[in-house]
C-alpha positions, 0 to 999 in steps of 0.5 A: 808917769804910771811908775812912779805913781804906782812906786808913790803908792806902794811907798806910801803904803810902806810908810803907812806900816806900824814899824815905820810910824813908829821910827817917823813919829814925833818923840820917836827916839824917846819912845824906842830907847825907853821900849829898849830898855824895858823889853828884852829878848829874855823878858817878851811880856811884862805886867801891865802895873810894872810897864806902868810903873817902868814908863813913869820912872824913865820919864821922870830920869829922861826930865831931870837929864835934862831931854826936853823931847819927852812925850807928855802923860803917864806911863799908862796913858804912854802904853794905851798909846803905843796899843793904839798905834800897834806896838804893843798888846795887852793880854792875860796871862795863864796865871791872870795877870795883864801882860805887855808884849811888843808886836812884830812891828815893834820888834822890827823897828828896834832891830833896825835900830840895833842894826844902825848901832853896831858896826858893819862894813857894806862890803867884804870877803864873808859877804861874798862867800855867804851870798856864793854859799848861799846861791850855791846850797839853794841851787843844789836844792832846788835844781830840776836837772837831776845831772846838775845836782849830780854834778854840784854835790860831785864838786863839793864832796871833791872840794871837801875831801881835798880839804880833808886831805890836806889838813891830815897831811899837816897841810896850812890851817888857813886863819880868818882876819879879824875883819872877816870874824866881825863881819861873821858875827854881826851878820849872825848876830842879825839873824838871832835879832829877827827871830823874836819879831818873826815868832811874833809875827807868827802868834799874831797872824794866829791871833786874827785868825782866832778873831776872824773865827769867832767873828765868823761864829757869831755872825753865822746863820747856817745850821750847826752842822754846817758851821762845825763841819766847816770849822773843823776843817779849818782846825785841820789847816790852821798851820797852812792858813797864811804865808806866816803859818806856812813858813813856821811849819816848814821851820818847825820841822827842821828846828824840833830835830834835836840832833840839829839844835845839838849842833847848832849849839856845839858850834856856837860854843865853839864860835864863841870860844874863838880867840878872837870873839872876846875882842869882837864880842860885849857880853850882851852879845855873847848872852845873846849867841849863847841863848839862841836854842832857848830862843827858839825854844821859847818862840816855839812854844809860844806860837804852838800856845797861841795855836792851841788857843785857836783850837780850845777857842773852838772846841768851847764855842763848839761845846756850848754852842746850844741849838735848842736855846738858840731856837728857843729865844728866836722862838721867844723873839718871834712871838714877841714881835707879833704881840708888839704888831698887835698892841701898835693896832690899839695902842696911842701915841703915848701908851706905855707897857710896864716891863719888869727888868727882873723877873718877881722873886718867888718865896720858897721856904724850904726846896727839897733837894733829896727824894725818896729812893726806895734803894737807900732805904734797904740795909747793906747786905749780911757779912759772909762767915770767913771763919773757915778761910782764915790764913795760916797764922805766922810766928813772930819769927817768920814775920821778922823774917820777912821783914827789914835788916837785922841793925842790931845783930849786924852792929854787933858783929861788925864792932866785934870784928873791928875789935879782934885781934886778927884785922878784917879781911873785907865785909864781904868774907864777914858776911859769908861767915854769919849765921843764914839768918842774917845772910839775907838779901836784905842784911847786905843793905842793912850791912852797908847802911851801918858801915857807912858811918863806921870808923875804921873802915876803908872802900875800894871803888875800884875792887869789887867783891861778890856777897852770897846772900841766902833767901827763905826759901834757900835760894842764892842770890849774889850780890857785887859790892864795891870792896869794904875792908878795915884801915888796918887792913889796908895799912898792911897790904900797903907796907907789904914787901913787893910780891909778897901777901899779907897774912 
């Protein structure tokens, strides 16, 4: 009779749970379709007026369908209700706005109702190789003999390489049934289902353990140091303070490797793009396996955000934790208490002291706000005479010099080549022939803005072709261009004779 006590006990603490009050409450089914329609996996928070507003639009459609299940109350009064039975939360967002969000247990009830509602066979070919994969890769892992994981990654890597071997030699493609490949994707779809209700698991046991530090600060009565040195550690062992914070941090480290969530989307992409997964697959689940890494993504950051309240919630406490205040009105208190034993030895029964709530308001005309400063007063320091350290003047020819291309002289050559009798061999061969003035660095880029919008001119991509730019001081610089020469140009060389060149 003990077991089955005990058994009556640990299921009636199962039962007690919010996810299970949840599906087992009265207007269970109304309460779970309107949660799902309101949250998705890409909407986790949504403000408290629009939530309000949504509730209130359901119930009403809900009544004039016809469903007489319908809970009574508005949509604000709905959602204070589900805060208290704990599926939903009520926070501030960064922007200030008051934001619903589903906890975990929320979470779970609507994936076990999501579970029920897709198709899925109790027992298959892919269950019992996941199982046997599954067995096998925790073996190969946690084995202790150091022979048997040996021989384990001996037998796979054989196994693999017969494989390998085969399809090289043109051996069978082996094809998966259609009842393999829907099995695959409702278990994967599963999976991808509990990673939102995991992260918020992770965020709220963050959130009571914010709670729990802040309850613990203003309950301490140890010294300062103590309470800091103490609470500082803590910061140090956040990640490992419970089973949930343990467990993100071990997945933490496998997810933020880029190289595997490259993976993981390369072969989602490819699942995806299976024959048979548009028979298999909606589009809500196809939207689904193709959001997966923002999907980790997104919990990730948001259990790091929540991990890094913790830690500004501490650092403020810390910073405006005041000991001298604190004594200060402990001091205060005291000799408050002593007054009030002193007045009780004479006062009466009914004898009354008039205590102002606010302190008297002092008149002040005028308050200084600025003192004397013997320094201000002092006048800034004489100008030192730089007469004789001017610089060297400069010519309005070396200025321009040193300045931006020349557009108009370049305009002017370019249209004049154009416009010659003897086609444009390329730019480049143009460049070559101006006066040094113009062959600066700087003229190429000048030359290039203008024949962009030029007609009569023609770019090769594929040729390239090496401009000699001459600087101020005489020193080259060569620049590889792609080739710019004139259509006509091109016309000729196209309608050339084979082997021959072009004048």
């Amino acid at each position: 009779m003990s077991d089955i006590v005990g058994e009556l006990a640990r299921v009636a603490g199962a039962f007690d749970q919010p996810t299970l009050t949840l599906l087992y409450r009265s207007h269970a089914r109304v309460v779970i379709a309107m949660l799902r329609g309101a949250f998705s996996r890409d909407n986790r928070s949504i403000p408290a007026a629009r939530l309000h507003a949504q509730v209130d639009n359901y119930l009403d459609r809900l009544r004039v369908a016809g469903v007489t299940d319908v809970p009574a109350g508005s949509g604000r009064e709905l959602c204070l209700r589900w805060m208290r039975g704990q599926w939903l939360v009520r926070s501030v967002d960064d922007d200030g706005t008051e934001v619903y969000t589903l906890t975990s247990h929320a979470q779970d009830a609507l994936n076990l109702v999501t579970s029920l509602t897709r198709e899925r066979a109790t027992l298959s070919e892919h269950r019992i190789a996941t199982i046997v994969n599954a067995v096998r890769r925790f073996n190969t892992e946690a084995n202790p003999d150091r022979g048997a994981r040996v021989d384990i990654l001996n037998s796979e890597i054989a196994r693999l390489t017969r494989e390998r071997d085969r399809l090289f030699e043109g051996g069978e493609l082996p094809q998966v049934s259609a009842d393999y490949m829907l099995e695959g994707f409702g278990e994967l779809l599963q999976l991808v289902a509990a990673l939102p209700s995991d992260f918020a698991r992770v965020e709220e046991a963050f959130m009571a353990l914010r709670a729990q530090i802040l309850g613990s600060f203003r309950a301490e009565d140890r010294h300062a140091g103590d309470v800091i040195d103490d609470y500082l550690r803590r910061i140090d062992s956040l990640m490992t303070a419970t089973a949930e914070g343990r467990a993100f941090e071990g997945a933490f480290t496998l997810l933020r490797d880029d190289e595997l969530l490259l993976q993981l989307r390369e072969d989602l992409s490819a699942l995806l793009n299976h024959p048979t997964a548009t028979e298999i697959l909606n589009d809500a689940d196809r939207r689904d396996l193709r959001g997966t890494v923002g999907l980790i993504r997104r919990g990730i950051d948001a259990v790091l955000a929540q991990r890094n309240r913790v830690t500004a919630t501490l650092r403020e406490y810390i910073q405006t934790h005041n000991t001298v205040r604190d004594r200060e009105l402990d001091s205060t208190l005291r000799r408050l208490d002593a007054e009030l034993a002193r007045w009780m030895t004479t006062a009466g029964p009914r004898s009354a002291v008039p205590v102002p709530m606010l302190p008297a308001r002092i008149e002040v005309h005028h308050l200084r706000e600025r003192f004397h400063n013997p320094e201000e007063d002092a006048g800034p320091p004489a100008l030192r005479d730089m007469a004789e350290q001017q610089p060297d003047g400069l010519s309005l020819a070396d200025l321009l010099a040193q300045g931006g291309p020349s557009l108009e002289q370049l305009r002017t050559t370019v249209e004049e080549a154009l416009t010659s009798p003897q086609p444009l061999v390329s730019l480049g061969r143009l460049f070559d022939t101006l006066d040094p003035s113009l062959r600066r660095p700087v003229e190429v880029f000048g030359l290039l803005h203008l024949v962009t919008n030029m007609d009569g001119l023609s770019r090769d991509d594929e040729h390239r072709e090496v401009y000699h730019a001459v600087r101020l001081d005489g020193s080259r610089r060569d620049l590889a261009v792609p080739m710019i020469t004139s259509m006509a140009r091109r016309a000729n060389t196209t309608n050339a004779p084979t082997g021959s060149e072009p004048p």
